[in-house]
Backbone as JSON Lines, residues from 0, in Angstrom:
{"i":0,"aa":"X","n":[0.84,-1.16,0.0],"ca":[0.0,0.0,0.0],"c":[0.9,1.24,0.0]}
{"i":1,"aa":"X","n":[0.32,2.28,-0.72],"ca":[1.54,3.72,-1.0],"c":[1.17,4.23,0.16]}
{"i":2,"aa":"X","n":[2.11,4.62,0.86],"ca":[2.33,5.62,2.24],"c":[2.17,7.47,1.45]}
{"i":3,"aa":"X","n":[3.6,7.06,0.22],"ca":[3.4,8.67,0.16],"c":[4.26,8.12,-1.11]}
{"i":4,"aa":"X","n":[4.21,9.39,-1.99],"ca":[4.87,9.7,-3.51],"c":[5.08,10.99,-3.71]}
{"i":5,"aa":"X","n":[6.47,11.34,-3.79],"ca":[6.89,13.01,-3.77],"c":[7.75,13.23,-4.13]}
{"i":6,"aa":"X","n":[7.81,14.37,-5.39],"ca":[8.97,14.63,-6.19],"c":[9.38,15.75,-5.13]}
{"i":7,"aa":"X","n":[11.17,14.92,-5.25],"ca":[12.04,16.0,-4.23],"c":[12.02,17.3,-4.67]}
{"i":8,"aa":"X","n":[11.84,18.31,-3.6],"ca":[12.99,19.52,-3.49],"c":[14.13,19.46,-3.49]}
{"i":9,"aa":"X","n":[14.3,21.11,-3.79],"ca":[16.1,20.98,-3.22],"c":[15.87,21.29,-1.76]}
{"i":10,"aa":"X","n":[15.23,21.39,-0.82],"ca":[15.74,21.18,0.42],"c":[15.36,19.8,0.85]}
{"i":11,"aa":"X","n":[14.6,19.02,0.28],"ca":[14.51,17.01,0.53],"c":[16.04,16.58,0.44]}
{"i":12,"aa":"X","n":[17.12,17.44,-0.56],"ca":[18.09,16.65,-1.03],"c":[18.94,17.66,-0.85]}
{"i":13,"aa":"X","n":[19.11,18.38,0.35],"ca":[20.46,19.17,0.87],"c":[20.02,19.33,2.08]}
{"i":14,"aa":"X","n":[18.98,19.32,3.04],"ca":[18.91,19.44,4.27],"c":[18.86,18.14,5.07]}
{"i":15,"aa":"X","n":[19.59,17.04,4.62],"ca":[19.18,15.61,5.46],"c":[17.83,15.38,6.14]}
{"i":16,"aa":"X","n":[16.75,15.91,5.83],"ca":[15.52,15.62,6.19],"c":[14.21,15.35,5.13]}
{"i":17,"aa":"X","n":[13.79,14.85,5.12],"ca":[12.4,15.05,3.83],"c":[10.95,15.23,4.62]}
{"i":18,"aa":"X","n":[10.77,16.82,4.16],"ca":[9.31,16.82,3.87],"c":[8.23,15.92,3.89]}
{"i":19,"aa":"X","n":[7.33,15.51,4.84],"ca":[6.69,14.52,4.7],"c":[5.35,14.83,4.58]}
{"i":20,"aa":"X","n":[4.47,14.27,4.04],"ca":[3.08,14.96,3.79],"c":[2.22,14.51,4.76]}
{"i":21,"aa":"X","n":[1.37,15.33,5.79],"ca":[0.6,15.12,6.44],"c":[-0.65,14.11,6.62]}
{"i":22,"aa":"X","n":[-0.75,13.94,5.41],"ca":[-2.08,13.02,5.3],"c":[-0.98,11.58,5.27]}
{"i":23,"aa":"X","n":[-0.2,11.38,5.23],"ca":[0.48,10.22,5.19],"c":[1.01,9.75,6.28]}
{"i":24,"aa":"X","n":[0.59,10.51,7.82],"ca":[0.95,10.01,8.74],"c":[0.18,8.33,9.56]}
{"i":25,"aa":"X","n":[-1.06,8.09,8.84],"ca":[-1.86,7.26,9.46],"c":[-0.99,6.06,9.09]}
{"i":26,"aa":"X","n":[0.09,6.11,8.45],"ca":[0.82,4.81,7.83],"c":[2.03,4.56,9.5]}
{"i":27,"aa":"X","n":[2.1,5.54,10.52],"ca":[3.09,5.41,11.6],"c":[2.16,5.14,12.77]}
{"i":28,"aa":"X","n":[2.5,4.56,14.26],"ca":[2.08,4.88,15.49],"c":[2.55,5.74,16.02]}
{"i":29,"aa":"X","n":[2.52,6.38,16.03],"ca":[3.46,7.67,17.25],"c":[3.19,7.4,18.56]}
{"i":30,"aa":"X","n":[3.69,6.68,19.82],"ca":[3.53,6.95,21.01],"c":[3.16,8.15,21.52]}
{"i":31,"aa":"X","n":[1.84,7.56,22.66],"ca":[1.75,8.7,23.15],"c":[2.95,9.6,23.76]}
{"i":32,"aa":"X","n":[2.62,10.84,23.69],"ca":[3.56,11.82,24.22],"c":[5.03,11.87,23.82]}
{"i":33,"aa":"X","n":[5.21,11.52,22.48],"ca":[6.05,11.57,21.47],"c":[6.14,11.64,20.61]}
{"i":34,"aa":"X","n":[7.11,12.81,19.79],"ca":[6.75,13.61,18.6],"c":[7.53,12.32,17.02]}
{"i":35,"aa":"X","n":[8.39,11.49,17.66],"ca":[9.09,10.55,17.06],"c":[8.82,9.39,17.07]}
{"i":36,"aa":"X","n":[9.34,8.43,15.93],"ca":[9.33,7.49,15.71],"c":[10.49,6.99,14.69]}
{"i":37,"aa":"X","n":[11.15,5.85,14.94],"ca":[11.65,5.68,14.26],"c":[11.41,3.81,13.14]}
{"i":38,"aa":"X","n":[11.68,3.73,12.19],"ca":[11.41,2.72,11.08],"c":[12.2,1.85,10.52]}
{"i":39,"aa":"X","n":[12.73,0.98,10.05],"ca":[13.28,0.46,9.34],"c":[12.59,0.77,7.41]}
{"i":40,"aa":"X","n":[13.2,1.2,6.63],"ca":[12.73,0.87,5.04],"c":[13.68,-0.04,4.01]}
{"i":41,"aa":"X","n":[13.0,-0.68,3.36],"ca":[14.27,-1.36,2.79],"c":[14.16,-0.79,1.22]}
{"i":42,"aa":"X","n":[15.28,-0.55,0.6],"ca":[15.29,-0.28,-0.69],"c":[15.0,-1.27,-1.63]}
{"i":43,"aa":"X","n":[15.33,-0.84,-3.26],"ca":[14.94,-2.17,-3.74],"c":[16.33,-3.43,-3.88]}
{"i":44,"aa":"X","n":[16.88,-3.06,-3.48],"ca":[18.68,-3.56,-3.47],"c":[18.12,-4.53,-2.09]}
{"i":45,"aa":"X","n":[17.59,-4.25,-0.84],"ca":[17.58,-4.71,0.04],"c":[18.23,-4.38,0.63]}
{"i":46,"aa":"X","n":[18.44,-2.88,0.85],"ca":[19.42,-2.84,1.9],"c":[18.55,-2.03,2.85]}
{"i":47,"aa":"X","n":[18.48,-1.83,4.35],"ca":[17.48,-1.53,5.3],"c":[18.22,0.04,5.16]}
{"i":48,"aa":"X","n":[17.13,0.79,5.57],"ca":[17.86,2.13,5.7],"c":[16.69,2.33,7.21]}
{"i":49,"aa":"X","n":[17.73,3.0,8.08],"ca":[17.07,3.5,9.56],"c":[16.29,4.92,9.81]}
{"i":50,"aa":"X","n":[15.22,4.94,9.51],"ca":[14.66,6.34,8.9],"c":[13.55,6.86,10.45]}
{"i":51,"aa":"X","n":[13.48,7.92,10.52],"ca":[12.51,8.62,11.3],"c":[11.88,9.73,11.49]}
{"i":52,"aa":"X","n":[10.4,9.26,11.55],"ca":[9.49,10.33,11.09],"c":[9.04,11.27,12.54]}
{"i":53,"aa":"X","n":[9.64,12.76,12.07],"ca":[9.0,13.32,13.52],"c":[7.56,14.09,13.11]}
{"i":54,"aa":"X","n":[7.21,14.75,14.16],"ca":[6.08,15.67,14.48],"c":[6.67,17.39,14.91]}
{"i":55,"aa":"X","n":[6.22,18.01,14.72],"ca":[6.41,19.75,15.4],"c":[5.87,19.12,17.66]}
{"i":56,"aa":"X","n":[6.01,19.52,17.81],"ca":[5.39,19.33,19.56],"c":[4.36,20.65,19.58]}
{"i":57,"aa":"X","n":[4.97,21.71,18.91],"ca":[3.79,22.81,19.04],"c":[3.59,23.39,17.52]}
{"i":58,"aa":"X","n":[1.85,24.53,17.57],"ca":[1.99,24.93,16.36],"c":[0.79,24.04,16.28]}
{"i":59,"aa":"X","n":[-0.33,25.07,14.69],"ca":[-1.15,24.5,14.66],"c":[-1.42,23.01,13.81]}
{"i":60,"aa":"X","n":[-0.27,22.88,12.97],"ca":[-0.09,21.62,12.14],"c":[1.23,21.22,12.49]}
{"i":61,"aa":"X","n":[1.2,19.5,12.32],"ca":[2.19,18.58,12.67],"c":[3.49,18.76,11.86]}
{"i":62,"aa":"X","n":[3.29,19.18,10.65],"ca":[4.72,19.58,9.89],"c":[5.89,18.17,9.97]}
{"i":63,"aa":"X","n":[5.34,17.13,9.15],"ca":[6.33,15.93,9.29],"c":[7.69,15.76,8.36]}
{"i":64,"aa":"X","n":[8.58,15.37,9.18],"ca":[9.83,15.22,8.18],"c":[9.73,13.6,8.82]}
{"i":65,"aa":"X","n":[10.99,13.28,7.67],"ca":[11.94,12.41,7.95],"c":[13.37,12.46,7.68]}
{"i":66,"aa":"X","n":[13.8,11.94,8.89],"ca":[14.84,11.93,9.12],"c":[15.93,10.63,9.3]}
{"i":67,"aa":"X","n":[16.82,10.66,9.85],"ca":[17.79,9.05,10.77],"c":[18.59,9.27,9.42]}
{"i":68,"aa":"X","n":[18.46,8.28,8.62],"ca":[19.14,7.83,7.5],"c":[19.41,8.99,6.19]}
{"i":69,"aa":"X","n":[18.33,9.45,6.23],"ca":[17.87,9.98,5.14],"c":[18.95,10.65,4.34]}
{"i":70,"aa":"X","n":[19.79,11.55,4.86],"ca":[21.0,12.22,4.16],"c":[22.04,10.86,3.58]}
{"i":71,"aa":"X","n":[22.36,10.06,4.49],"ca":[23.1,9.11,3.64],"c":[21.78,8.23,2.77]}
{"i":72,"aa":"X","n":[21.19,8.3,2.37],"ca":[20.08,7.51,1.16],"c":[20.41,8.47,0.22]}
{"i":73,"aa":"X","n":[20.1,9.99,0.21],"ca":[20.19,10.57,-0.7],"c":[21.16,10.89,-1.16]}
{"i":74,"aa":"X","n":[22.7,10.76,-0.47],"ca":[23.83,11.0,-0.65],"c":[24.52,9.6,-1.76]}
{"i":75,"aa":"X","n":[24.02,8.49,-1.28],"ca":[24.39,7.31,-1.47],"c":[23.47,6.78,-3.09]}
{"i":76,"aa":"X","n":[22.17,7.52,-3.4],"ca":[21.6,7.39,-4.67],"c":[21.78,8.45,-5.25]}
{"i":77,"aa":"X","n":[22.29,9.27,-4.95],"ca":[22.39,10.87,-6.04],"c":[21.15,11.15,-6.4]}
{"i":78,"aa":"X","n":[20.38,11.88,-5.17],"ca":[19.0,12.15,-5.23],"c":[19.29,13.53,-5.82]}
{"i":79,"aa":"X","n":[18.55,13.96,-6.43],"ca":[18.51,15.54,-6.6],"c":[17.07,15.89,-6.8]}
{"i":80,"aa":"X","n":[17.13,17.24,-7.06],"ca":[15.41,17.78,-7.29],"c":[15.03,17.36,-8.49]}
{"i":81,"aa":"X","n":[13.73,16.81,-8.33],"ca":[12.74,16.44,-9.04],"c":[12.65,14.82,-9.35]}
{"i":82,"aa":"X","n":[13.7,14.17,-8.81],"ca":[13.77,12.73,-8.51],"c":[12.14,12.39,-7.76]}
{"i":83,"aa":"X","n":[11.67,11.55,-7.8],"ca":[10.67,10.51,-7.08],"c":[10.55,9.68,-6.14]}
{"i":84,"aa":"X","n":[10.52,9.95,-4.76],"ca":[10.33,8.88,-3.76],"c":[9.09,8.36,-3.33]}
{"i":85,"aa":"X","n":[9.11,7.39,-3.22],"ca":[7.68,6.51,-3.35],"c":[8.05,5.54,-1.78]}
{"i":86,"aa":"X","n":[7.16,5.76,-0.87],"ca":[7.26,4.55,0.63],"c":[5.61,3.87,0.25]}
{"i":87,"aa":"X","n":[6.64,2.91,0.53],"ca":[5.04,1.74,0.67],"c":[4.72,1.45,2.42]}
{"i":88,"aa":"X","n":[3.97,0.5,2.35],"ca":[3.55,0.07,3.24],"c":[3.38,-1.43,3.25]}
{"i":89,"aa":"X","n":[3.71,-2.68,3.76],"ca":[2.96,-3.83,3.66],"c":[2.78,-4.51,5.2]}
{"i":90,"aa":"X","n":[1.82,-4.62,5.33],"ca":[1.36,-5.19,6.48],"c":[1.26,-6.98,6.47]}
{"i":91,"aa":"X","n":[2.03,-7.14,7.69],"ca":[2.64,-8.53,7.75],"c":[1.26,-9.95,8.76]}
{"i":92,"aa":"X","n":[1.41,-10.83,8.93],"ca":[0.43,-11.45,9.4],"c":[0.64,-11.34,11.03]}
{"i":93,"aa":"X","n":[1.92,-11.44,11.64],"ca":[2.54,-10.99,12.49],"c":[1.61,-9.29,13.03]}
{"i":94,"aa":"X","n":[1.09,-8.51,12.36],"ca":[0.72,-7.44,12.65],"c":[1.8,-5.89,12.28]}
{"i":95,"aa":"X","n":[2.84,-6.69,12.04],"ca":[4.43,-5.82,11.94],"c":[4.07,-5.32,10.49]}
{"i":96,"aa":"X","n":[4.53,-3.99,10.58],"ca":[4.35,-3.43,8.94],"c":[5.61,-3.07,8.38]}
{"i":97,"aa":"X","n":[6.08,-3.46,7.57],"ca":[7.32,-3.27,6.48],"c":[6.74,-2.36,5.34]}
{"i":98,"aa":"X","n":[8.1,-1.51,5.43],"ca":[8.23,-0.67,4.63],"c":[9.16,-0.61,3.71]}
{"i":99,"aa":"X","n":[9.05,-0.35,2.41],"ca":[10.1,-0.38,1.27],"c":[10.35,1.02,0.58]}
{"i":100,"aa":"X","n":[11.35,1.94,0.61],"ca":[11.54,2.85,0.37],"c":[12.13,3.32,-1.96]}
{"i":101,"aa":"X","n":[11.58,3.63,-2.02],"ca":[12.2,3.35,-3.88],"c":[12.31,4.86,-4.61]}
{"i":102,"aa":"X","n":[13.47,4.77,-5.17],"ca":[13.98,6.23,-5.81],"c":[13.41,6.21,-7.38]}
{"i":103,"aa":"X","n":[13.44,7.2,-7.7],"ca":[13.14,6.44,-9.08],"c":[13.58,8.23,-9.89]}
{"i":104,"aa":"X","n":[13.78,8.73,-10.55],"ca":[14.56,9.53,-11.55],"c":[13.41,9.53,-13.2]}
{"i":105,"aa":"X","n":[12.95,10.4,-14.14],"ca":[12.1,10.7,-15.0],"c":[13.38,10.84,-16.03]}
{"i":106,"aa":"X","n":[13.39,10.11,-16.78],"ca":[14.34,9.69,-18.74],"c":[13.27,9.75,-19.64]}
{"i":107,"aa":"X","n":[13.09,10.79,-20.02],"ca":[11.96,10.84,-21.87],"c":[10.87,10.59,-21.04]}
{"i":108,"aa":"X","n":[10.72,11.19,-20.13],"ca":[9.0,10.72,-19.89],"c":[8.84,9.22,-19.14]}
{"i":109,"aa":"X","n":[9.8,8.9,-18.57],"ca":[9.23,7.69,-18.12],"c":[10.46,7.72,-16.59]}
{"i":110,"aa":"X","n":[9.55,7.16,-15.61],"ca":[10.32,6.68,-14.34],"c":[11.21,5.76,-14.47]}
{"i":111,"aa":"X","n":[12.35,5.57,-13.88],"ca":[13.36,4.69,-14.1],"c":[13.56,4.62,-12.93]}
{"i":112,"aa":"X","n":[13.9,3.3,-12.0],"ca":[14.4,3.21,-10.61],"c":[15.65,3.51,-10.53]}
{"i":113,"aa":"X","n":[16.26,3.99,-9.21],"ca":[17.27,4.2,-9.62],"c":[18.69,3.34,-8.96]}
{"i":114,"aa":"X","n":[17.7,2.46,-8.03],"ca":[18.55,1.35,-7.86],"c":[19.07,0.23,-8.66]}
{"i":115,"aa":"X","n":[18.48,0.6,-10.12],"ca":[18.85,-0.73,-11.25],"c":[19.91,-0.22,-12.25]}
């Protein structure tokens, strides 16, 4: 299931944090009385990246980033602006939800991953 799909900024891909869209928070638990959380995502390579999504604590909207990993992902795929990040969601029988994180880059009109 898609969590979220968002063509980077240049501050997604120079401030080690990404912009996260609000309506896409129902995909996390946030403990009570904590603005954080942190995730495991795996790319399509399989490699886990340690990612975490915060909250604002004050203020009238939650204003979500992510963070943990995130500067080395984008450092490590040569993210730049207007690249494509796409988080899924899959929910396990266990109750545990895995997440898969995927880059993907626009050639002539068409998405290309950019882990291949």
């Amino acid at each position: 299931m898609e969590v979220m799909a968002k063509l980077l900024s240049g501050s997604d891909t120079s401030n080690k944090r990404l912009e996260f869209p609000t309506e896409s928070l129902w995909a996390f638990s946030l403990p009570a009385g904590q603005n954080s959380v942190e995730f495991d995502a795996v790319d399509m390579l399989d490699q886990p990246w340690r990612l975490k999504i915060s909250v604002r604590n004050e203020g009238k909207y939650p204003k979500p980033w992510i963070s943990g990993q995130w500067g080395i992902y984008v450092l490590q795929k040569r993210l730049r602006q207007g690249d494509r990040v796409t988080l899924t969601m899959h929910d396990q029988e266990n109750g545990a939800n895995n997440y898969r994180i995927i880059a993907e880059r626009k050639h002539f009109g068409f998405w290309y991953s950019i882990d291949q």
